[in-house]
C-alpha positions as CSV (number, residue, x, y, z in Angstrom):
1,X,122.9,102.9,-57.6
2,X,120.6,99.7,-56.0
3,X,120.9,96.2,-57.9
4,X,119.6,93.1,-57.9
5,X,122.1,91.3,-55.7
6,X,123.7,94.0,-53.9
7,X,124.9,97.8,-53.4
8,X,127.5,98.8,-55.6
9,X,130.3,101.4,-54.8
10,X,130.0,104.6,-57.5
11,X,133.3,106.4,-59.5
12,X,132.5,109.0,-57.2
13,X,132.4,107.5,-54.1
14,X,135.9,105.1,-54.7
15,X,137.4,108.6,-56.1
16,X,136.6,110.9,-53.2
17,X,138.2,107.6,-50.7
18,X,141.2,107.7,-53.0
19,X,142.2,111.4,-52.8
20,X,141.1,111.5,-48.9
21,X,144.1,108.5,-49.2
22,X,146.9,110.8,-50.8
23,X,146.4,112.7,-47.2
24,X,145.6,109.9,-44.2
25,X,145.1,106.3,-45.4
26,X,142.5,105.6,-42.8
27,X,139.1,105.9,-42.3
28,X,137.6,107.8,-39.3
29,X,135.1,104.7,-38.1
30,X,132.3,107.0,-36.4
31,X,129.8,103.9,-36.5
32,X,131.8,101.1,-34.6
33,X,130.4,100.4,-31.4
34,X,131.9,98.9,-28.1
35,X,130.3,95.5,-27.5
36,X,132.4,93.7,-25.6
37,X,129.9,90.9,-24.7
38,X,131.5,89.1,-28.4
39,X,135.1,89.1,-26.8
40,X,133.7,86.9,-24.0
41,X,131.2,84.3,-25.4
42,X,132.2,80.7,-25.6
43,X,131.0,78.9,-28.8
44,X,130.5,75.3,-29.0
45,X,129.5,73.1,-31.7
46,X,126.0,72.8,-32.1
47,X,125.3,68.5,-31.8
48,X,122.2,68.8,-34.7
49,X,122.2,69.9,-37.9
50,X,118.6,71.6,-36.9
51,X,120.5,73.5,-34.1
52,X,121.8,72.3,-30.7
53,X,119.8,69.8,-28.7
54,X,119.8,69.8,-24.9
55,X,118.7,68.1,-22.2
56,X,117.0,69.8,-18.7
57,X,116.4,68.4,-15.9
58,X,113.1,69.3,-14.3
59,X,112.6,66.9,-11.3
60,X,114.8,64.6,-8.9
61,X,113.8,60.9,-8.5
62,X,111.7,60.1,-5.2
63,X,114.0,58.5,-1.9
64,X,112.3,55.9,0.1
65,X,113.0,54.7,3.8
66,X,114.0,51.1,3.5
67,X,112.4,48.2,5.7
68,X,113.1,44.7,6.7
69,X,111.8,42.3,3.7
70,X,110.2,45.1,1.9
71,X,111.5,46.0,-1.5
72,X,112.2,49.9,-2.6
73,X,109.7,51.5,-4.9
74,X,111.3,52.4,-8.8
75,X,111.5,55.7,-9.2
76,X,113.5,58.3,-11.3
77,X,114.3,62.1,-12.4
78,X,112.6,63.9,-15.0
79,X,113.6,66.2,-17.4
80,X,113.0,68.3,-21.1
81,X,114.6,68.9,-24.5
82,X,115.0,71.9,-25.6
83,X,116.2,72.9,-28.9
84,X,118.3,76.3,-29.7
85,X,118.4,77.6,-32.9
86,X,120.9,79.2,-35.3
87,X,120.8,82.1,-37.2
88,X,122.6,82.9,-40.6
89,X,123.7,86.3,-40.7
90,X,125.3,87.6,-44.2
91,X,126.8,90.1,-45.8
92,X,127.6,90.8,-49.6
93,X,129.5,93.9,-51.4
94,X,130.3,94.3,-55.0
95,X,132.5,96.3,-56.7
96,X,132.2,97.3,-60.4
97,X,135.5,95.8,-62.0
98,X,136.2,99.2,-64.0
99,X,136.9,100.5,-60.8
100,X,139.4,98.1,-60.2
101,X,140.8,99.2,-63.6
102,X,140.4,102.7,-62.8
103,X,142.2,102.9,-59.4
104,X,144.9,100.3,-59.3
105,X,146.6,101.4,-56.6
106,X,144.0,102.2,-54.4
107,X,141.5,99.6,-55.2
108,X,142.8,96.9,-52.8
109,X,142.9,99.4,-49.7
110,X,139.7,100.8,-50.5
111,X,138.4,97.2,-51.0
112,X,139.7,96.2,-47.5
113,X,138.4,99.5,-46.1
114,X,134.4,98.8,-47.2
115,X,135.4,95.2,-46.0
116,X,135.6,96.5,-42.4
117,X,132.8,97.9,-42.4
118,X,130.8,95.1,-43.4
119,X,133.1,93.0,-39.9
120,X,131.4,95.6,-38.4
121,X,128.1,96.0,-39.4
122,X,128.0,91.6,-38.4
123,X,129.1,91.9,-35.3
124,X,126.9,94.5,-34.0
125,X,124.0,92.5,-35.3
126,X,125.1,89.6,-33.8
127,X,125.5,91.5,-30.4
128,X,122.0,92.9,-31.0
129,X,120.7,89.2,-31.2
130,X,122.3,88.2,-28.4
131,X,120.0,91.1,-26.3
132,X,117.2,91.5,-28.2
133,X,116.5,88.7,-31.1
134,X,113.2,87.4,-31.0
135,X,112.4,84.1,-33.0
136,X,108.5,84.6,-32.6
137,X,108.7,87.8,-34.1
138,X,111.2,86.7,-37.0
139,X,112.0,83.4,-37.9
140,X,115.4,83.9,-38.5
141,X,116.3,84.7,-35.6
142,X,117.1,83.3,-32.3
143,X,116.6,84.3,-28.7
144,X,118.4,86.6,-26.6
145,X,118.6,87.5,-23.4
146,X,115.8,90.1,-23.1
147,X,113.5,88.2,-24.8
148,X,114.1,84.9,-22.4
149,X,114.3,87.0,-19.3
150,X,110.6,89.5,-19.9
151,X,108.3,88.8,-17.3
152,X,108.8,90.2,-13.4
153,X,107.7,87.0,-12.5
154,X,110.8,85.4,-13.2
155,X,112.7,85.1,-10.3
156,X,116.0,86.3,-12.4
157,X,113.9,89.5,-13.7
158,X,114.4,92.1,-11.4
159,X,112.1,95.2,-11.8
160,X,114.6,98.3,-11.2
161,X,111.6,100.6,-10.8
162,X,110.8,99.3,-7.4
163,X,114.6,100.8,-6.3
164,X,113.8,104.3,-7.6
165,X,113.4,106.5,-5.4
166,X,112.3,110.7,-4.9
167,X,110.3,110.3,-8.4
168,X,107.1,112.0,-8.5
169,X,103.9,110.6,-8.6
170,X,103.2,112.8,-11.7
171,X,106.1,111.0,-13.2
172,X,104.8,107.7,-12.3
173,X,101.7,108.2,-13.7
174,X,103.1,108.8,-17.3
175,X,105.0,105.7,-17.6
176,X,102.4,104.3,-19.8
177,X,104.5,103.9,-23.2
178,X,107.6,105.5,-22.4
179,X,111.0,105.3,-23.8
180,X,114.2,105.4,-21.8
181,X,113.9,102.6,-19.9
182,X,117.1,99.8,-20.0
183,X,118.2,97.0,-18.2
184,X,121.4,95.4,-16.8
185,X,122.9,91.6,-17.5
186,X,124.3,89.5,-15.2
187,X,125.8,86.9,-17.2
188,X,127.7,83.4,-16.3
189,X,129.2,82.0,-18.9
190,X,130.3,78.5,-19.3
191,X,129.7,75.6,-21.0
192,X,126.9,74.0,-18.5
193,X,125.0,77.3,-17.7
194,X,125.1,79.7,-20.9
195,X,127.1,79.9,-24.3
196,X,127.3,80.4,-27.9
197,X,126.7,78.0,-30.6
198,X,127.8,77.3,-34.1
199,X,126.5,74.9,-36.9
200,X,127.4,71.1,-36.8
201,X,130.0,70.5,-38.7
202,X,131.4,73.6,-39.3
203,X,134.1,76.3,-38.2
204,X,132.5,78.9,-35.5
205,X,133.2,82.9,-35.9
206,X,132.9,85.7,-38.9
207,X,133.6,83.9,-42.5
208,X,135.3,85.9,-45.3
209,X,134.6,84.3,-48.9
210,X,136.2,85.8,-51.8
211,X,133.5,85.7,-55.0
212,X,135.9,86.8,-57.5
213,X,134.5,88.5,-60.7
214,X,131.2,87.1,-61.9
215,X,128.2,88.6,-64.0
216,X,124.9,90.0,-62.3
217,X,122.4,92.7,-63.6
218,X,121.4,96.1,-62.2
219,X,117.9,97.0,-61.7
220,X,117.1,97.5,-65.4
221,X,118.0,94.1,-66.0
222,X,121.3,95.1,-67.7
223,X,124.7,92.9,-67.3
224,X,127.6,94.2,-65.5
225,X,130.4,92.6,-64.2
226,X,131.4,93.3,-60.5
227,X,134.1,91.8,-58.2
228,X,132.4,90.3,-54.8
229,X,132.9,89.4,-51.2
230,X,130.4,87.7,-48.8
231,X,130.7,87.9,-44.8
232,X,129.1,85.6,-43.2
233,X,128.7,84.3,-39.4
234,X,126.2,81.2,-38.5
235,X,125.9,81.5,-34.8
236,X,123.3,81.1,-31.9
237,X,122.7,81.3,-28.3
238,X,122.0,78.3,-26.0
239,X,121.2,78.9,-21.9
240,X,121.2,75.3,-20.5
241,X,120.8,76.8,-16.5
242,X,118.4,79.6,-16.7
243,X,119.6,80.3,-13.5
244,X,123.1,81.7,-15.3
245,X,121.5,84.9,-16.1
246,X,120.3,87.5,-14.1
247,X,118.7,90.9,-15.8
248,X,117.9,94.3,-13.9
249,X,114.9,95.7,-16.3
250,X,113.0,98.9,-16.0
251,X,116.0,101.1,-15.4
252,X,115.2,104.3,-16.2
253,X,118.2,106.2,-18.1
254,X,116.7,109.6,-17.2
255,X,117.7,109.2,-13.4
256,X,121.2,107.5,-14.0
257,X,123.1,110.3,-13.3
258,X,121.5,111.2,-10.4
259,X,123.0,111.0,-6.6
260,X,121.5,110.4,-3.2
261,X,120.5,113.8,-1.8
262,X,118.6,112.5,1.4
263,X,118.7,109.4,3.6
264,X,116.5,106.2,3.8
265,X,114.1,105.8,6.0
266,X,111.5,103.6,6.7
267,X,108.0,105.2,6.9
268,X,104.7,103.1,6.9
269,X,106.7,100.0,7.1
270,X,108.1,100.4,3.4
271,X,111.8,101.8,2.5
272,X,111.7,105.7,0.8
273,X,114.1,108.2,0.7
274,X,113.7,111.4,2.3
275,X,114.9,113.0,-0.4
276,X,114.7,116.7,-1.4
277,X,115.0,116.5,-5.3
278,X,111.8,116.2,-7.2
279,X,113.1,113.3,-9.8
280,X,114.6,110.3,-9.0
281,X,117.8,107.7,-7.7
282,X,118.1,104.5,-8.6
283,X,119.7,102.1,-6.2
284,X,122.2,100.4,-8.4
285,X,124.4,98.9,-5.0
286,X,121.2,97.2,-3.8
287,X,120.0,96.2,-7.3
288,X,123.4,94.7,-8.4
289,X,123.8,93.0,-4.9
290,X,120.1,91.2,-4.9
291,X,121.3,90.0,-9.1
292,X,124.7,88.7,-7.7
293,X,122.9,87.1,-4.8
294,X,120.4,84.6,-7.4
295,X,123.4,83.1,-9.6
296,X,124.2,80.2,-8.1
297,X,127.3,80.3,-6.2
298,X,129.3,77.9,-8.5
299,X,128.7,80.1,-11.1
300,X,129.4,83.8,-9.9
301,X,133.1,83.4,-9.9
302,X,132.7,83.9,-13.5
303,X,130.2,85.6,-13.9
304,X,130.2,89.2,-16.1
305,X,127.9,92.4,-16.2
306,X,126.7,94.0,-19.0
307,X,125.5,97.6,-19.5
308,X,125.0,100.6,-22.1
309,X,127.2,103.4,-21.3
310,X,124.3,105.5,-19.5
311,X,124.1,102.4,-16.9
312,X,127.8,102.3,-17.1
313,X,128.1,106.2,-15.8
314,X,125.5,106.1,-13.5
315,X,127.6,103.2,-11.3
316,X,130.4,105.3,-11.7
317,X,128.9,107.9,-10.3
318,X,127.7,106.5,-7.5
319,X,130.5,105.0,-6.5
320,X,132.1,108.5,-6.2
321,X,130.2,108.2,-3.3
322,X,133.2,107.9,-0.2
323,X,130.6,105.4,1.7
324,X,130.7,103.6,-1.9
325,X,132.8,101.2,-2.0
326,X,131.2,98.0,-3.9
327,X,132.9,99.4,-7.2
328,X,136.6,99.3,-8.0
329,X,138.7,98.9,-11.3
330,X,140.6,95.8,-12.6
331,X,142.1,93.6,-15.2
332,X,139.8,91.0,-16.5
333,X,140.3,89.1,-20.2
334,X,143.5,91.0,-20.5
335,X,141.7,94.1,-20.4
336,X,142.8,97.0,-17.8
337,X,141.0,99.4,-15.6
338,X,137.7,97.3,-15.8
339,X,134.9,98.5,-13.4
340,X,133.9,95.6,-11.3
341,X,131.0,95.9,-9.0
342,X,131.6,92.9,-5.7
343,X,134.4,91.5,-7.6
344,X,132.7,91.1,-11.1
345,X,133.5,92.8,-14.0
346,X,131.4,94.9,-15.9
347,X,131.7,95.7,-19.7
348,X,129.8,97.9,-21.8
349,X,127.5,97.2,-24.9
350,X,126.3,100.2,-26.7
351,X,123.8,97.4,-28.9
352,X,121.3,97.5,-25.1
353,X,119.1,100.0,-25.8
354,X,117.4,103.2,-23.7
355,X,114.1,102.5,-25.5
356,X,113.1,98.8,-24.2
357,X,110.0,98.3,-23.8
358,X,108.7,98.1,-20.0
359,X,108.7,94.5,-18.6
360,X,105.6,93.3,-16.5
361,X,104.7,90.6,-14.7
362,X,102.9,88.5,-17.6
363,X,101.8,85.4,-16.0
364,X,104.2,82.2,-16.8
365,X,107.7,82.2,-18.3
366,X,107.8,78.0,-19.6
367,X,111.3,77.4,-21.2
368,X,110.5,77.9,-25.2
369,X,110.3,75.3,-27.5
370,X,110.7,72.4,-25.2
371,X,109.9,69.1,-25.3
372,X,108.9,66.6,-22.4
C-alpha cells in the first residue's frame, strides 16, 4: 500500500523474504547493473554553496615586437565563468514497526536487504546523470556527458554513421526516428580537465541516515507508526577542459556484432567496402583511433572508455580478427582482464542506452551557463 511519505513493506511481502531466509539468506539481485564509470570518478569539493565555480580561459594575451624608445602595448588573456550545478538525489523506505514486532529475528536482515536495494537504485541514477541528465529539461538535474557533447559540429562528437559500411540505402533512408543507436565515451579524468563534485561544506559519496520510529499517515489520512531510513547522495559533474571528453555517437547497435566480409577500397575518391553482406560494419579501430587522437596528449595517459555491453561485444569481436591487434586485456584500478583498446581501458556501463536519440549537426555548441 502507497502513503503519503513513502512505500511501505506489507506482512506478506516481509513473510515471504523470511521463509525464503530459512533456505538461502540472500537475495538473487537481478536489477544491479555494471556501471563502473562510479568506481573511477574523482569528486572534489564544490568552492560555492550554489555549486562549483570555474574559471575558462578563452583567449591568450597579444605579443608585441619591441623597439628602441617605444613602449609595449597592455595587453592580456581572456576567459569565462562557468558554474556547475548539483543535484540532490534521495531515497526514503519505511517499515511498519509491527513488523519489527512480528519478525524479530529477521527484521534487521530483511531491513539491510531493502537497504541495498535502495544503494542501488542511487547509484544507477547517479550513473544515468552522469550520461544523460539534462538541466534544461529538469531542473534538478545536472549535465552529463551526452547532453554537453550533442551536436556533430563539435569537434569531440564524432558521428559513427559515417564509419558504417555495406548498409543499404533502404536502410539509410529509414533512419528517421529510429531506436538503436548508442555512443562511446572517451573520458580523461582529472582534476583540471573533468571530475565529480560534491556540496561545499560537506562529506562527498552515498549518505545513510537512520530516521528511527516516528509517526506519518497513509493515504486515508490515518496515523501509523513506521521505522525509516533515508539514502541520500548530493553530487555533480564539472568538465573544466572540454577537450577531456571525446564521444563516438550514432553507433548503431544492430551492426555491432557484425565482421568485415570484404576489403576497402576506394571508389569515386571516397572509402567503401566492397562488401558482400547486405547490412552493415562499423569501423570501431578507426573510430576509437580518430577519439584517442583529439584528447590532448597530456591527458590520454589517463584516459578511460566507456561502453554498454552491445559496444563492448562488438570490439571484442573484432578484435578476433588475427590482423586486429589494437585490443588486448589488462589490469587497470585493481581490476583484471580489462579490454583496453591502444593502451586505454575500457569499462562497461549498462546505464548508456541503445535508444539515444540521433545527434546532428545543430549549429553552435557555446559552453552552458557561462559568464564573460
Amino acid at each position: 500500500m502507497s502513503y503519503a511519505v513513502g512505500d511501505v513493506g506489507t506482512l506478506a511481502e516481509i513473510q515471504e523474504w523470511a521463509r525464503s531466509n530459512k533456505v538461502d539468506t540472500t537475495t538473487i539481485e537481478l536489477m544491479n547493473q555494471t556501471n563502473d564509470i562510479l568506481d573511477h570518478v574523482p569528486f572534489r569539493e564544490s568552492n560555492t554553496m550554489r555549486g562549483h565555480e570555474t574559471r575558462l580561459r578563452t583567449g591568450l594575451p597579444e605579443i608585441y615586437f619591441r623597439q628602441l624608445y617605444r613602449g609595449t602595448p597592455i595587453s592580456k588573456s581572456q576567459y569565462s565563468r562557468v558554474v556547475e550545478g548539483i543535484g540532490i538525489l534521495e531515497g526514503r523506505m519505511e517499515l511498519d514497526v509491527l513488523e519489527k514486532q512480528l519478525y524479530q529475528s529477521s527484521f534487521g536482515a530483511y531491513r539491510l536487504s531493502e537497504g541495498k536495494a535502495f544503494m542501488e537504485a542511487l547509484r544507477q541514477k547517479a550513473a544515468t546523470l552522469f550520461f544523460y541528465g539534462d538541466h534544461a529539461k529538469l531542473a534538478d538535474e545536472f549535465d552529463g556527458f551526452a547532453t554537453r557533447y550533442c551536436d556533430l559540429n563539435n569537434p569531440h562528437v564524432i558521428d559513427a554513421s559515417e564509419f558504417t559500411y555495406g548498409s543499404s540505402s533502404e536502410d539509410e533512408e529509414s533512419d528517421e526516428g529510429e531506436t538503436g543507436l548508442t555512443s562511446m565515451y572517451l573520458v580523461a579524468w582529472g582534476p583540471d580537465s573533468v571530475h565529480g563534485i560534491f556540496p561545499k561544506d560537506s562529506v562527498g559519496g552515498l549518505k545513510h541516515t537512520d530516521l528511527g520510529t516516528y509517526t506519518t499517515t497513509d493515504n486515508e489520512g490515518r496515523k501509523l507508526e513506521v521505522i525509516a531510513d533515508l539514502w541520500s547522495w548530493s553530487l555533480g559533474l564539472c568538465v573544466r577542459d572540454w577537450r577531456s571528453v571525446v564521444r563516438i555517437c550514432n553507433i548503431k547497435t544492430k551492426y555491432l556484432a557484425n565482421t568485415l566480409t570484404g576489403t576497402l577500397a576506394n571508389v569515386n575518391n571516397e572509402s567503401k567496402v566492397s562488401s558482400t553482406r547486405e547490412d552493415g560494419w562499423i569501423n570501431l579501430k578507426d573510430l576509437t583511433i580518430i577519439a584517442k587522437s583529439k584528447i590532448p596528449a597530456g591527458m590520454r595517459n589517463r584516459a578511460v572508455w566507456y561502453c554498454n555491453p552491445q559496444v563492448l561485444a562488438g570490439l571484442e569481436i573484432q578484435s578476433s580478427d588475427t590482423k586486429n591487434v589494437h585490443l588486448h586485456y589488462g589490469e587497470y584500478f585493481g581490476v583484471q582482464n580489462v579490454p583496453a583498446i591502444h593502451s586505454r581501458p575500457v569499462f562497461e556501463c549498462e546505464c548508456i542506452t541503445n535508444n539515444e536519440e540521433r545527434v546532428t549537426a545543430g549549429g553552435s555548441y557555446p559552453e552552458k551557463n557561462s559568464q564573460q
